[in-house]
N, C-alpha and C positions, 0 to 999 in steps of 0.2 A: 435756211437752217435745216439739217436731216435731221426727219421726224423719225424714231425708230420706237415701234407700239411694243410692247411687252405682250406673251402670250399668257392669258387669264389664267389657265390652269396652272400658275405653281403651286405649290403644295407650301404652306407656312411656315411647317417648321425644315426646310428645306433652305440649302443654302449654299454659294458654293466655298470653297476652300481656297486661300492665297497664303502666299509665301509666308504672312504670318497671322493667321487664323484657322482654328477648325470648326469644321460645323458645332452650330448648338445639337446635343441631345434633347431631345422631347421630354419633360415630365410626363406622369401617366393621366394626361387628358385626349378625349378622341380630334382628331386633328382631320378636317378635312379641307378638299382642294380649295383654294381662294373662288370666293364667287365674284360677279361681277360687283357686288354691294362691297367688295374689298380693294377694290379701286376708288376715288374720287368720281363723281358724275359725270359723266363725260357733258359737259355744259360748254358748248360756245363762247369764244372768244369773241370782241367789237373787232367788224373788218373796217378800214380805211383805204383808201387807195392813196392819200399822198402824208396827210399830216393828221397826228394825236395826240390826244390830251386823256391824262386819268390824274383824278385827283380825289378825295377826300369827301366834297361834298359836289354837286351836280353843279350847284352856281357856279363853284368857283370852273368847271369843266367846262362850264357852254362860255362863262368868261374867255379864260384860255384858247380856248377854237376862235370865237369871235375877232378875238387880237390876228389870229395867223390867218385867217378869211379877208382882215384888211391888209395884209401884207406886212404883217409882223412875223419876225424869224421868235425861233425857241427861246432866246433870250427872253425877248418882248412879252412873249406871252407867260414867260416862267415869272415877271417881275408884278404881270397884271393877274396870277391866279394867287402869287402869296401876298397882295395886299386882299385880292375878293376873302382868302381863307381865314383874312383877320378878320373881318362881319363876317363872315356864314357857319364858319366854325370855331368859336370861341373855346373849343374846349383843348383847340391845340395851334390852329392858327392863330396867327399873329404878328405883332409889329413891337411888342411888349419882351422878347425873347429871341431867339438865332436860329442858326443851323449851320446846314453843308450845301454848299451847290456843287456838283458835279458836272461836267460836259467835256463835250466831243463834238467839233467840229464837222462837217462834211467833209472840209479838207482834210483831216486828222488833227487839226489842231485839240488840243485839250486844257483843259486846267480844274483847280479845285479853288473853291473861293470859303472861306473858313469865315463865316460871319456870328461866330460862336461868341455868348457872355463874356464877361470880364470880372472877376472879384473886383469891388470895389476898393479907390485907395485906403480908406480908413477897412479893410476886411484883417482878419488876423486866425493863426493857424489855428489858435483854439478858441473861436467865437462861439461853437456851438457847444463848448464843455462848460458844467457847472464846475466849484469848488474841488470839489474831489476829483476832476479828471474825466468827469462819463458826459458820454450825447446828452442835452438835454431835447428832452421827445417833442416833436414840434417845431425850435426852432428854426431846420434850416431848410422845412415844407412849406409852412405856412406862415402868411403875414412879409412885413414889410423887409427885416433883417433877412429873409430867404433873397431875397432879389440882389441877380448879377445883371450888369450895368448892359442893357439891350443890343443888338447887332443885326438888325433883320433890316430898316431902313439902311443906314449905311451898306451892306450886304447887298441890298436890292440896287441902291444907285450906282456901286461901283460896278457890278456885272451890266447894267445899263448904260454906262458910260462908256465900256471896253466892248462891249458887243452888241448893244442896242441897235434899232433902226427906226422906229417909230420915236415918234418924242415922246419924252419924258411922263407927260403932261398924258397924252391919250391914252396910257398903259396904267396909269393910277385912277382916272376919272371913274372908270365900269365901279371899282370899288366904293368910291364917293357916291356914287349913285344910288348902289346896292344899300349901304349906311344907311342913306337920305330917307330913302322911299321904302327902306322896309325890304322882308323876302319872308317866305311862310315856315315855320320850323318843322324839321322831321322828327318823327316820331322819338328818334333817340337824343335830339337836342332838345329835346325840351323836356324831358326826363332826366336827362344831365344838367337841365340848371335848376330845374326841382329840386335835385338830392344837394344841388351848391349853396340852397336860398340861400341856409342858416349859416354859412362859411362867409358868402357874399355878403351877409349884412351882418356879419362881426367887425369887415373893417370896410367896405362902405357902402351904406343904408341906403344911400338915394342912388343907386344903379342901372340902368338900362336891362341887365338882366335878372331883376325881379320883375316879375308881374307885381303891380299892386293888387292887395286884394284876393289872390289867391292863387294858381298852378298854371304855369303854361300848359299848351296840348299843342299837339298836333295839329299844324294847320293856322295856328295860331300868327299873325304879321308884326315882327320885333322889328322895331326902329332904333335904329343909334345916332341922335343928331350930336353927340358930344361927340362919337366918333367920326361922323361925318364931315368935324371941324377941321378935328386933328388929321384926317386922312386931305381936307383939301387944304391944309397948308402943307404936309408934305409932296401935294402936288405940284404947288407952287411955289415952294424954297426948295425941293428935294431934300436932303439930309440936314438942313438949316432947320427944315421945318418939325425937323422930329428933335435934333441935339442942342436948338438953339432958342432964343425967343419963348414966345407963351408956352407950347408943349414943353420944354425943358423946366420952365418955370411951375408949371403944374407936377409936373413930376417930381419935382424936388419937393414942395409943399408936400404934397403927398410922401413921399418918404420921412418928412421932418415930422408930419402928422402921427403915424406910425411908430417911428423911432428908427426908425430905415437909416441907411449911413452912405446912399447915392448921393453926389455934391455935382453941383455944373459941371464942376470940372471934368469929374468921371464923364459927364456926357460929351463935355468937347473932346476930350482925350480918345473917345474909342474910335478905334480902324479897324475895317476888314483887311485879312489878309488873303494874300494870292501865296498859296500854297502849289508844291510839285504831285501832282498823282502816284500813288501805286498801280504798279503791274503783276501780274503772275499768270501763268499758264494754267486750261485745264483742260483737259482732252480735246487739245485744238482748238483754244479759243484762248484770246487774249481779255484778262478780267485787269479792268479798269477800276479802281475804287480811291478811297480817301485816306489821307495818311493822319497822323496824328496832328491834333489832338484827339483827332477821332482815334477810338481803340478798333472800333468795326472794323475797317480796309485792312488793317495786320491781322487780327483775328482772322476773317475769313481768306485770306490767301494762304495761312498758314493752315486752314483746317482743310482747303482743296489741294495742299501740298502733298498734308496726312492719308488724303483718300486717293489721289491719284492712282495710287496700286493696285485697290479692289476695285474687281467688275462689279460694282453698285446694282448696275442692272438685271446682272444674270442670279443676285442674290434676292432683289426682288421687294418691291415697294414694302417698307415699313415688316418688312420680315424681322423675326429676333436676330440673325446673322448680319443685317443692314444695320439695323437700330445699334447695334451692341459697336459696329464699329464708328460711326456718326458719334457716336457720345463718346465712348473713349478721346479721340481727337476732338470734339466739344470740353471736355473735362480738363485735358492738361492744357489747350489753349485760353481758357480763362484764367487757370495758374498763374499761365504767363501775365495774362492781360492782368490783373491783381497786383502782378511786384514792378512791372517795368513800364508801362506805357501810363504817358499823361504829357503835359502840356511841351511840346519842343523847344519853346523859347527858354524854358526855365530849367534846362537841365537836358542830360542825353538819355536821349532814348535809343534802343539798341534792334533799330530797324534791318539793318542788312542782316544783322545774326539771328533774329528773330524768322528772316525770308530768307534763310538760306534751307535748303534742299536738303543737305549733308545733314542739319539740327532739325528737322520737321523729320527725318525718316529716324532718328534716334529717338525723339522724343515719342515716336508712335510704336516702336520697336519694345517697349517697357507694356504693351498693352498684352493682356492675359489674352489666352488662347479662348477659352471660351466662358469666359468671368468678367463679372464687370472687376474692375479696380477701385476701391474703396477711395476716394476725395482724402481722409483722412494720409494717404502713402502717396497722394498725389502733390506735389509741391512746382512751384516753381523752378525751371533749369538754371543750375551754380553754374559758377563760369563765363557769363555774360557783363557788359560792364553793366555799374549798377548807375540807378539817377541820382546826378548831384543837383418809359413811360409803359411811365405807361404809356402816358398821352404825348404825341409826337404825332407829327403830318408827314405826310410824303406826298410829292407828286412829281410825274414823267410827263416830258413833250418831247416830241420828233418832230419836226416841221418838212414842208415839203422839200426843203434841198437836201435834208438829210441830217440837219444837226441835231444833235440829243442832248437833254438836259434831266437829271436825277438831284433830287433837291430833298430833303428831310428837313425839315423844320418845325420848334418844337418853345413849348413852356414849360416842358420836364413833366409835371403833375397835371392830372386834369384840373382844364383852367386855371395852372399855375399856382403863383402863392396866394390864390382868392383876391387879390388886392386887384383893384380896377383903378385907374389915378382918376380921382375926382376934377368934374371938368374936362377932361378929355376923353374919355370913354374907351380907356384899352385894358387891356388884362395885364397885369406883372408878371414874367416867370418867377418858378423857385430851384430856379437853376444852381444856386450855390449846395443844393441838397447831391450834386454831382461830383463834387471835392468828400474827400474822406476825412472827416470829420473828426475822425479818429481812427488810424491805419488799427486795420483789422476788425472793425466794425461797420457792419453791414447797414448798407445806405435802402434807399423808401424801396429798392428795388429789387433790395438782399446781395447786392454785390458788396464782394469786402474790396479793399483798395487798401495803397500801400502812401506812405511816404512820395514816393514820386507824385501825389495826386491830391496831393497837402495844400493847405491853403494859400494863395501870396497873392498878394495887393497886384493889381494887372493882369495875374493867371488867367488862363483859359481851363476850366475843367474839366475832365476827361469825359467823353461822350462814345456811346454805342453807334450811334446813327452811322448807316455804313449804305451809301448811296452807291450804286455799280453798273458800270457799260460794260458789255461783251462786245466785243469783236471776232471776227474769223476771217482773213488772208486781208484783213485790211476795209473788210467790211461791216459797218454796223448790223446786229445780230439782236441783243436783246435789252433792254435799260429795267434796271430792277431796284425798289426799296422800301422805306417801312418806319411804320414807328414801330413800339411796343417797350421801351425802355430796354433792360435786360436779355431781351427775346428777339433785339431788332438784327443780332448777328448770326444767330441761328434761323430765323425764318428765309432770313437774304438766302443762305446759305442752301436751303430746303427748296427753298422756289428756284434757284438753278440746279438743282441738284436733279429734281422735278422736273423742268426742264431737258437740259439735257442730256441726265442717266438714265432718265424713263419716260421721254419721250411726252410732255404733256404738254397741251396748249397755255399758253399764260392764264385762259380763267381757269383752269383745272389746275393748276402750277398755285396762284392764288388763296384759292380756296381749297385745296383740298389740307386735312385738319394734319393740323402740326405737333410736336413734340421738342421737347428744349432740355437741354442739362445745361447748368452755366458754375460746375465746381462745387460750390455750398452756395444753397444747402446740397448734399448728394442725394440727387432723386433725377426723376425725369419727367417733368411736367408733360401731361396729357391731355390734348383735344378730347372729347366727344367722338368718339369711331376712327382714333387715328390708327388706334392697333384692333387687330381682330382677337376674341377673347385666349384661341389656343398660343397667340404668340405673347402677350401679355404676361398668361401662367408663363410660358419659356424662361424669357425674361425675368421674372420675380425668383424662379426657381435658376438661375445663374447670378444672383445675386445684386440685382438691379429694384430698386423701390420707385413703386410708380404713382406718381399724384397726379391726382385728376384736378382737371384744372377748367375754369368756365375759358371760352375765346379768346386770343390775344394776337395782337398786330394785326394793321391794313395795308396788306400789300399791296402794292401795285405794280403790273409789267408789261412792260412792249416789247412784242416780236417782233421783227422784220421779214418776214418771207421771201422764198428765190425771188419770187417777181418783182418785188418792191412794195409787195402791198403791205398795210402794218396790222396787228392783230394787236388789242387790250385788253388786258386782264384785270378788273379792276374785284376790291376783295369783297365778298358780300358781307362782311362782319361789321362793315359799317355803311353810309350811307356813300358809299365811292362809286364814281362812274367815271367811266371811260367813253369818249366820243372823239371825231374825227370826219372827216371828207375828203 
């Protein structure tokens, strides 16, 4: 991949001019040249020479490498870091909840494997409405009615079955072990199950992750022998061991205990499916990503559709003339994402028109010259046919023949709906809190949704999570993803943009501090030093509101370099590492 450095001295409120934009004018504050503290750190990326792993927590990392050191491909090791990430990171791994797998062969082969929730069969379009019609608060976060019907085992053994190499057996045990024997908590995991106690012992008291007695720390050794059960029968029945038998049986008690409305059946009844990839172009690179249910992979092809035209780079990291065009095209592609995308089985969704060329340059052609566009004048594009986390994990492997794998996987809420099945020792998603509840009524994440994204017994939910391969002439280039709920389509978005309209290495790409608009509310959510203060004033004074915001999303990325060596980027906002050999 051509690395191209930006030169430090642009000046901020500088910027350049395209076909349809003009520069920002300066309010009257002194503006001077960008210093080097207006870059991201220039911090080192993890080199490798054949094969990587970045993921979420370090266990689950040295896991994953271990698996491809004994001669497991990406697959293998993708199937042995999301069972380690259900013990070591409970706050989003899991076996309780789904996601997205993303890959890419060495040969080119690809696919998406959609192992996303399921409303429940007894679920119904207004479960979470009282008498009068309105959300009732809490409902469809917390407790046992939040939970949609699991997909992360199944998930796990079909991409095992199609592309596996090691057995079955050897790619689940590192996690049964991990369970058994305990591992030591970081500092930010045991802070996060502090703030859960009193969540976790509203619905179940005797849990593996209270301490008795009084606070996890740091360094602290958490055991899960109820999980260590359930993990070595699904190593031993595979997906029998999680949909059928004792674990299915506990899980339903568990739901019955609650008032939860999961039944066997829902558990025998779920499949993962094998979904076709999205494609799209961006300055010579071919962007692989996820098609619906996920909204992420239409979202962000549509927003590098929008940007294709401006030189991003010659206007200059995080300048008000970058910023202002990024959120414009952030702004009306949430529109979209709001009235038209959600689950494919249940209705059409309006994919080719959504990626066509001819409607991403009309729909960007409506942005003010040097104004933000109020969200309130921003709606939806008529004319199209109509439909008849926070906490979320990610993690990336390349193995040494070349294949790649981008996976997001998630419980929706941190640690889910608090519900852990008694006896078995997993966390519940509250994944149903991802359905709109009520079109036009902003979900735990403040996205509004529409009808299309309505409740129905079987549905899949509409999801952010937007896992992505780059290519260039046929060669693997760079694997990128995230959680963050909300924030998971615009950070993807930033870390290639990062990448490659300004030239940063994946841990600079990673961690350098981010900015999000997602429609309503209309504002621009703000990192900690993502803008420098004269571009900031710019901005407020063109009519842009800007919220400050603590951290959000854990990226992770891998480069591939001319030589073949691989570089990782893993995000410092949590305990994520990247390693490799």
């Amino acid at each position: 991949m051509k690395v191209r450095l930006l030169p430090l001295a642009l000046v901020v409120l500088t910027a350049c001019s395209t076909s349809r934009t003009t520069p920002f004018t300066a309010p009257t504050v002194a503006v001077a040249p960008l210093s080097l503290a207006a870059r991201p750190p220039a911090v080192s990326p993890v080199v490798a020479d054949k094969a990587m792993v970045v993921s979420a927590h370090p266990e689950a990392t040295r896991i994953g490498v271990e698996i491809l050191q004994k001669g497991g491909n990406a697959y293998d090791a993708a199937v042995a870091v999301q069972f380690a990430l259900a013990v070591a990171l409970p706050v989003a791994g899991n076996i309780g909840g789904g996601g997205f797998l993303l890959y890419r062969g060495a040969d080119g082969q690809e696919g998406a494997l959609d192992f996303r929730e399921t409303a429940p069969a007894a679920a119904t379009r207004d479960m979470y409405l009282d008498a009068q019609g309105n959300v009732v608060p809490n409902r469809s976060t917390l407790g046992h009615l939040a939970v949609g019907v699991p997909g992360t085992v199944a998930g796990m053994e079909a991409l095992h079955q199609k592309l596996g190499k090691l057995p079955w057996r050897d790619v689940v045990q590192p996690a049964v072990d991990l369970a058994a024997n305990g591992l030591r908590l970081t500092t930010k995991e045991a802070a996060g199950l502090n703030r859960t106690r009193t969540e976790f012992a509203k619905f179940t008291p005797n849990t593996a992750y209270i301490k008795p007695g009084g606070n996890w720390a740091e360094g602290d050794i958490i055991k899960y022998p109820d999980l260590a059960q359930t993990l070595t029968r699904i190593r031993d029945q595979g997906r029998a061991g999680f949909y059928q038998g004792q674990t299915a049986e506990l899980l339903v008690a568990e739901m019955q205990r609650g008032k939860g409305i999961i039944t066997k059946q829902d558990l025998a009844d779920y499949q993962p499916k094998w979904r076709t990839p999205l494609h799209g172009r961006y300055r010579g690179y071919d962007v692989l990503t996820f098609p619906p249910p996920s909204s992420g992979g239409v979202a962000l092809l549509q927003m590098l559709q929008m940007l294709q035209p401006y030189d991003l780079g010659r206007m200059g990291w995080h300048t008000p003339q970058q910023v202002h065009v990024v959120t414009e095209a952030e702004r009306r592609v949430y529109a979209d994402r709001a009235t038209y995308l959600g689950d494919p089985d249940f209705g059409r969704v309006p994919v080719p028109q959504l990626l066509d060329s001819a409607y991403n340059r009309q729909r960007m052609a409506t942005t003010l010259p040097a104004r933000a566009t109020p969200s309130a004048q921003v709606q939806a594009s008529t004319g199209l046919p109509s439909y008849e986390s926070d906490q979320t994990t990610h993690y990336n492997i390349v193995d040494a023949q070349g294949n790649a794998v981008s996976c997001t996987t998630t419980l929706n809420g941190a640690y889910g709906s608090k519900v852990v099945v008694a006896g078995a020792g997993f966390i519940l998603n509250n994944e149903m809190d991802d359905f709109s509840s009520k079109p036009g009524t902003p979900n735990a994440y403040g996205l509004v949704g529409g009808t299309a994204n309505a409740i129905r017994p079987g549905k899949r939910m509409l999801s952010s999570m937007t896992p992505a391969i780059l290519t260039q002439n046929g060669q693997l280039k760079l694997v990128v993803g995230t959680p963050g709920g909300s924030t998971i389509i615009t950070s993807v978005l930033q870390t290639i943009l990062n990448v490659v309209d300004f030239g940063f290495n994946p841990q600079q790409a990673v961690a350098a501090p981010r900015l999000h608009h997602q429609w309503l509310p209309d504002q621009i959510d703000v990192e900690q030093n993502a803008l420098l203060p004269a571009a900031a004033d710019t901005l407020r004074a063109h009519g842009y509101k800007l919220a400050p915001r603590a951290a959000w999303g854990r990226v992770e990325a891998i480069r591939v370099l001319p030589d073949g060596r691989l570089e990782g980027g893993a995000d410092p906002r949590g305990d994520d590492t990247a390693a490799g050999y």
